[in-house]
N, C-alpha and C positions, 0 to 999 in steps of 0.2 A: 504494500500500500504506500503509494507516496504522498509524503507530508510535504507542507509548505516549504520553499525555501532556507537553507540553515542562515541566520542572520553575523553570521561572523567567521572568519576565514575558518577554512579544513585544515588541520597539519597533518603532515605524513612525516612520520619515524622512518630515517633507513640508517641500521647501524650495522656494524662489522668492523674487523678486525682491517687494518691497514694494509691499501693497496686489495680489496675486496669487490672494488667495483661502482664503488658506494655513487660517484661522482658521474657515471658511463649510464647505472640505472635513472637520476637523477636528473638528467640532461634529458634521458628520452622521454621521461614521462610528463617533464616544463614542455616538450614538442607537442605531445597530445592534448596536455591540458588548453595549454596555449603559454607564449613567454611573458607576453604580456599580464597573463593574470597569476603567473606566481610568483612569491617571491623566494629565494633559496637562501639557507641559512648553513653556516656551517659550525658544526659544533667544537670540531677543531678551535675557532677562535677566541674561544674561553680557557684558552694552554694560560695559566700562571706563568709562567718560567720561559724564556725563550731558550733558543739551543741549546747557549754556552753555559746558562744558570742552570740548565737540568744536566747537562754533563756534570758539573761542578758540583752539583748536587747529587748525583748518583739515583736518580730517579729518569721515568722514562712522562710519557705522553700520553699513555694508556692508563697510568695510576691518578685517579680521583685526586688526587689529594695533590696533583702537578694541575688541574681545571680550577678556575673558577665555579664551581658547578653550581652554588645558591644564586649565583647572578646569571646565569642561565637557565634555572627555573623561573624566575623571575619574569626572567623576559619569554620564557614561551611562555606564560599566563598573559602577559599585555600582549602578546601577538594575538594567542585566544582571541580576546576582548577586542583586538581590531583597532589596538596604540600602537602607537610609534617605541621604536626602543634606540638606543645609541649603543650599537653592537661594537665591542672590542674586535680588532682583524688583528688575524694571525700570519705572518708571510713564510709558505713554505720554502719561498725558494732562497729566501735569506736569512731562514730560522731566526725572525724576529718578530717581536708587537710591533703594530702600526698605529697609525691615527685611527681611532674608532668610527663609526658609519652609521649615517643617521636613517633607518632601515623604516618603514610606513609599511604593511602587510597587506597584501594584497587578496585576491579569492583564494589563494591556495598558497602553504606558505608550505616548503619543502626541508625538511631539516635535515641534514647528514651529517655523521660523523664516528666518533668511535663511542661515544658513552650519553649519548641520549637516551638510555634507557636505564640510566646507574640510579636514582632516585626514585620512589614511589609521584614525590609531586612532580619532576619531571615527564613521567609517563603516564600522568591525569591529563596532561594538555595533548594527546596525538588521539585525531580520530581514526588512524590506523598506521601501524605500526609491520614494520618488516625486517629482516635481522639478512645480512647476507655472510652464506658458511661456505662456500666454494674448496675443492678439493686442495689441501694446500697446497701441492704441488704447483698446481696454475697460482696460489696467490703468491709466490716466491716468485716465480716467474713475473707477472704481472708485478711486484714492487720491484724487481731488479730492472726491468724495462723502466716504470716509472722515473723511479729516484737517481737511471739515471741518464735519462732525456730530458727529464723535465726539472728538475731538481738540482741537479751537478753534482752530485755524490759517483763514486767510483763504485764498480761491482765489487769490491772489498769491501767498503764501508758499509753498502747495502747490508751485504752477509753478517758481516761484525753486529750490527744493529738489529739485525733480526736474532742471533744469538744470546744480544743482552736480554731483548727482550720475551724471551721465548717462555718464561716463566709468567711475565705480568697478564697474556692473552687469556691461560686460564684461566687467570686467579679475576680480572675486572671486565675483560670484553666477551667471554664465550658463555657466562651466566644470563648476560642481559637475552641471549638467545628464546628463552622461557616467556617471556613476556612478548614476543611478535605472534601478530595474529598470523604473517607468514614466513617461512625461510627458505629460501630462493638460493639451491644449491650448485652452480655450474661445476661441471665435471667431465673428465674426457672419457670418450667412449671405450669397448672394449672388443678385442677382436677384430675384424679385418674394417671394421669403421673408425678404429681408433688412430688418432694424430693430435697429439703431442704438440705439435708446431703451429697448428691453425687451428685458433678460438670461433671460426665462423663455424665449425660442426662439434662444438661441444654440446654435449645434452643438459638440459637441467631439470632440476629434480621440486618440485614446489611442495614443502608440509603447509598444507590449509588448514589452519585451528579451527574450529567450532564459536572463536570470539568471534567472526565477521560470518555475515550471512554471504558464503559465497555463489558466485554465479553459476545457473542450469546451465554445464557442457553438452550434455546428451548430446544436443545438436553436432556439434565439433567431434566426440567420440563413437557416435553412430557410424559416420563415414572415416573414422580413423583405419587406416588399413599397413601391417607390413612393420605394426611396432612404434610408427609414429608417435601417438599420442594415448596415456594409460594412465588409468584412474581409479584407485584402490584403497578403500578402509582400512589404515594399519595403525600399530600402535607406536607414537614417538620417545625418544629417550625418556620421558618420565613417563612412559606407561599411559597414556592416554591416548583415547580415540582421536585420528587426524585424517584426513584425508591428502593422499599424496597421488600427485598431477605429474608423468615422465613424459617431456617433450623427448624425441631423439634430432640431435641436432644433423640429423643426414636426412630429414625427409627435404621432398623436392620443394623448387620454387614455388612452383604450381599448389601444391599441396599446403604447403603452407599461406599460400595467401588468400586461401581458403578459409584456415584457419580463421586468420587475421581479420578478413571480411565479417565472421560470425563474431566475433568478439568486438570488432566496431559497429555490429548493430546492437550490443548489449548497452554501448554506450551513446546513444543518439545524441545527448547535448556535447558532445564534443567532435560527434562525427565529420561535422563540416568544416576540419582542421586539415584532417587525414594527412598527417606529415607524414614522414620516412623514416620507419622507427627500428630499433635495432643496429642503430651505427655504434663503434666503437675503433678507439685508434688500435691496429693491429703493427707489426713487423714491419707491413709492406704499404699503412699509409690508413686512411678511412676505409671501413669495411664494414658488414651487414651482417648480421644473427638473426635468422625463423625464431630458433629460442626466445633470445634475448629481445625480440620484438613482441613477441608475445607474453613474456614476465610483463612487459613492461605495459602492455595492453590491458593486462588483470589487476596489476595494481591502479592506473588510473580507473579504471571499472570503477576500483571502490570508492577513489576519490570522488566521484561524479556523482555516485551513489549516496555517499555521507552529507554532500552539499545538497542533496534534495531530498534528503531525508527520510531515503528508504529504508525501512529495516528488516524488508520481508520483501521476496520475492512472489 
């Protein structure tokens, strides 16, 4: 049943572990929503400490206690409410604080980063929430690219950095896992589909909690054929019923924008966007995901969904 309009912006949660994607799902789902009505926050920008004060310190990025974290609840309550906030910025590629930024919230306010989900009152203000766990293997790979194209770190330091910190992921970023209503697993295939090298055919894996009423597939899995697309009642690390959704990232063009097409008429107030969803920077430049277009289809779904106030399909 659809209620009236929600009167104040939707936020969406996307958290995970560093170099997880967090930034690639986040871009695509501002395309569908539209750029102009979201606004994107990063959670990163509440670091206390810049670089050389957390080396010095022997703390890393990941541990609570190197955030701001009470002034980042804070301010996702005034984004809730549809206030302005003056956001601290964080510069990765100079591992320093910046001048802060005078942020007004718009229809949809996008939040990413590693520990948006560390707080109870931070995780009162997200109308949905998403956690990204990707096979590590790809997230090593994916930060050693990152950090060091875009960043200027050397593949030594990458590594050295990921060994400090290989203790703080369990202890503060892979708990907030429990609290997304999804988690959006990319991982590479097995057998004579599997490649290592190219993220355009990685499969991924979606746990749907029972907290968001999600979308009737039938449609989409009636004509799934060959392994494409699989949808099955199991139970998640804590033992509870989940429903999990296995894109394989080798079905065809064709087949997939099949896909694509049934999950943009789930979303009618955004359909007359229809950007080109599923880009990420690969090896060899900009490139395209069936998968990843489609993760990123289901999460705006809900976005659209919470702003008009359905709670039942």
């Amino acid at each position: 049943m659809q209620k009236k309009k929600v009167n104040r912006p939707i936020i969406l949660g996307i958290v995970g572990d560093s170099a997880t994607g967090k930034t690639t799902i986040s871009e695509g789902i501002a395309d569908i929503l539209g750029p102009d009505r979201c606004t994107v926050i990063c959670v990163d920008d509440y670091h206390k400490y810049d670089r050389n004060q957390r080396a010095a310190r022997q703390v890393s990025a990941l541990d609570p206690k190197s955030n701001y974290i009470d002034i980042f609840e804070q301010h996702l309550a005034l984004l809730r409410q549809g206030k302005p906030i003056l956001k601290p910025v964080y510069s990765h590629e100079k591992g320093a604080l910046e001048r802060p930024e005078y942020i007004r919230p718009k229809d949809f306010v996008i939040c990413e980063g590693l520990l948006g989900y560390a707080t109870r009152k931070a995780r009162e203000n997200f109308d949905v929430k998403i956690f990204l766990d990707p096979q590590e293997e790809l997230r090593i790979k994916w930060k050693i690219y990152r950090d060091t194209h875009m960043r200027g770190y050397s593949a030594e330091d990458v590594r050295s950095s990921l060994e400090k910190r290989k203790d703080d992921s369990p202890e503060f970023i892979i708990p907030q896992r429990a609290f997304a209503d999804m988690v959006i697993r990319f991982q590479t295939a097995s057998g004579a589909n599997a490649s290592q090298d190219n993220d355009r055919h990685l499969n991924v894996r979606l746990v749907l909690r029972p907290t968001l009423p999600h979308p009737d597939l039938s449609p989409i899995l009636d004509g799934a054929s060959n392994g494409d697309l699989d949808l099955e009642l199991a139970r998640d690390r804590d033992g509870k019923p989940v429903d999990i959704l296995e894109i394989n990232g080798a079905l065809s063009d064709e087949r997939a924008t099949k896909m694509e097409n049934l999950l943009w008429s789930l979303v009618p107030e955004a359909s007359h966007l229809r950007p080109r969803v599923g880009a990420y920077d690969g090896d060899t430049g900009r490139d395209l995901s069936h998968p990843l277009a489609l993760t990123q289809l289901l999460v705006a779904y809900h976005m659209v969904k919470a702003e008009h106030g359905v709670h039942a399909l």
